[in-house]
C-alpha positions as CSV (number, residue, x, y, z in Angstrom):
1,X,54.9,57.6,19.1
2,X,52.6,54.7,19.6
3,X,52.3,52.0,16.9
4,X,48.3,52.7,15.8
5,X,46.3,49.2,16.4
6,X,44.9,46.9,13.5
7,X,41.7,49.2,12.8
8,X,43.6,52.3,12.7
9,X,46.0,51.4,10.4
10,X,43.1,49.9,7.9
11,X,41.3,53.5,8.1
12,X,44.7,55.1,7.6
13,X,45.4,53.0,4.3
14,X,42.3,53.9,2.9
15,X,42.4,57.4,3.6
16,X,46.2,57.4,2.4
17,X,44.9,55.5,-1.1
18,X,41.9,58.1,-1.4
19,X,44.6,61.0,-1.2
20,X,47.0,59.6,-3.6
21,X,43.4,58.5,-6.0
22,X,42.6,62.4,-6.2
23,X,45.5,64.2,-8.5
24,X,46.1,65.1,-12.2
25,X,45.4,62.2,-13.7
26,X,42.5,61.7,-11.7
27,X,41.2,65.1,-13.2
28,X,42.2,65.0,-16.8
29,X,40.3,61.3,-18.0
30,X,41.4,59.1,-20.4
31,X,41.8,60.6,-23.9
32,X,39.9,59.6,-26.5
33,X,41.2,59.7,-30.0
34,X,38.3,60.1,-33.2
35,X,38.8,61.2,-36.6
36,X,42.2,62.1,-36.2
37,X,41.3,64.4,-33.1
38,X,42.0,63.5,-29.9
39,X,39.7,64.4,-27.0
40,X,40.5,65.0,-23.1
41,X,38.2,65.4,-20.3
42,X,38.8,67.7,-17.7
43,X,36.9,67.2,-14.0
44,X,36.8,69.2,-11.4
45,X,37.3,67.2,-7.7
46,X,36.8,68.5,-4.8
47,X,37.1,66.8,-1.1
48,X,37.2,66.8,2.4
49,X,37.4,64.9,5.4
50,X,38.0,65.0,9.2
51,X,37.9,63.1,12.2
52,X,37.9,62.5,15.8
53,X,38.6,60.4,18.7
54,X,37.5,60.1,22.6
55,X,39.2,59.4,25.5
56,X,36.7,59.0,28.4
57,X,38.0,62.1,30.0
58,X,35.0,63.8,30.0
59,X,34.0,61.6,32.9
60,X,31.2,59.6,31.4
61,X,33.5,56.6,30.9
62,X,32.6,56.8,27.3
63,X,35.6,56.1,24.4
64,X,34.6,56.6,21.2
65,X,36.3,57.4,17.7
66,X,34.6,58.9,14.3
67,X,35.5,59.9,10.9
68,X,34.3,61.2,7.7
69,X,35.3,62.0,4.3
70,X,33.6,63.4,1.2
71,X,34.6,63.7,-2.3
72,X,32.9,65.6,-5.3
73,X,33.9,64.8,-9.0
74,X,32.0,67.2,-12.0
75,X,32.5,67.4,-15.3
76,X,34.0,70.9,-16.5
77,X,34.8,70.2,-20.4
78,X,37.2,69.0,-22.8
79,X,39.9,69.9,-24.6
80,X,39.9,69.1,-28.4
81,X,43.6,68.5,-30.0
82,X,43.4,67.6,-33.9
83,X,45.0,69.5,-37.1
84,X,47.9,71.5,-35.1
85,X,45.3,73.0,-32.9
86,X,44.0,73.2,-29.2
87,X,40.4,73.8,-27.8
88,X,38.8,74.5,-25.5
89,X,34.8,73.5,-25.0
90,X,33.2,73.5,-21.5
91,X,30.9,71.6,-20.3
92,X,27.4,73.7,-19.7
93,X,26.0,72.2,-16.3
94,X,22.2,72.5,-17.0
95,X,20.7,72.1,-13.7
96,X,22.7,74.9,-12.5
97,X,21.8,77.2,-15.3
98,X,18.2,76.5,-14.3
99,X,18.5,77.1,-10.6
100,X,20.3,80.6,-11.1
101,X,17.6,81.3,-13.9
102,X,15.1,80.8,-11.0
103,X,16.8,83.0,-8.5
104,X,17.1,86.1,-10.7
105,X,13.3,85.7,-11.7
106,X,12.8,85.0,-7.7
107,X,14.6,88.5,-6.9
108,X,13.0,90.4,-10.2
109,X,9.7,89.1,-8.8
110,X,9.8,90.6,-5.5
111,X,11.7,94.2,-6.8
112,X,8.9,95.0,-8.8
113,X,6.7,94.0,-6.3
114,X,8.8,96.6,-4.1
115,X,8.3,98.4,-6.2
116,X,4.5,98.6,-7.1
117,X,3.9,99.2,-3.3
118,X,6.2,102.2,-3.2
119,X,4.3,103.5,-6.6
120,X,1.1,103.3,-4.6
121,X,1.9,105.0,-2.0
122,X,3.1,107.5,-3.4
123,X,0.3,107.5,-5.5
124,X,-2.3,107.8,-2.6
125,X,-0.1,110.6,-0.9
126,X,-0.4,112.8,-3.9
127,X,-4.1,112.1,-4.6
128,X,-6.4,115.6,-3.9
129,X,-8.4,114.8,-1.2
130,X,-12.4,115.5,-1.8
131,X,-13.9,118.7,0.0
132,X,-16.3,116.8,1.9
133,X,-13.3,115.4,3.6
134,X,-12.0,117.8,5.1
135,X,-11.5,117.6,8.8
136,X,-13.3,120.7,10.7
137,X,-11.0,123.2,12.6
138,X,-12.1,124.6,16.0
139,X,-13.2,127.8,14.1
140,X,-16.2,126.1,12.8
């Protein structure tokens, strides 16, 4: 296996300190003791990451190497220890609350809408039409 050059091995320690950054403890923060209680928050983190490397095989003499990596950290809620006793009390993420709020009025919105327009019609296809209406037949 070849020995990876200066650059790669700097990208590789990174990555390698990233990976071994995101576990347990990295979740569950510091706890913080009040009143006799003692309170521990709990994250959720989430990442991702991928790279790439050319050659110049494709025949445009080009070389080339790339990489990304993406990490996510959101609060979830806390757990409350104090008199013999654990809780549980999640975090309530507002902005998503909001957003799904919005879609369900979004989709209620254009149901009834469906809704009106199928009333309607229905409507107009059961409406009596006026005698003067009428189309004439070939006996007339």
């Amino acid at each position: 296996m070849a020995k990876p050059d200066g650059m790669q091995s700097d990208v590789l320690e990174v990555l390698r300190g990233i990976v071994d950054g995101v576990k347990a403890g990295t979740v569950f923060g510091a706890p913080v003791s009040h009143d006799g209680m003692i309170i521990l928050p709990v994250a959720r983190i989430t990442g991702g990451g991928g790279g790439g490397r050319g050659d110049g095989s494709n025949g445009r003499g080009a070389d080339g190497s790339g990489g990304g990596l993406g990490l996510s950290a959101r609060p979830v809620g806390v757990y409350v220890i104090g008199d013999g006793k654990v809780t549980w009390s999640p975090a309530v993420d507002v902005t998503r609350v909001i957003l799904g709020g919005q879609l369900v009025g979004v989709v209620a919105l254009l149901t009834l809408r469906m809704l009106f327009k199928i009333f309607r019609a229905r409507q107009e296809r059961s409406r009596p039409q006026p005698p003067g209406d009428a189309e004439p037949t070939m006996a007339e």
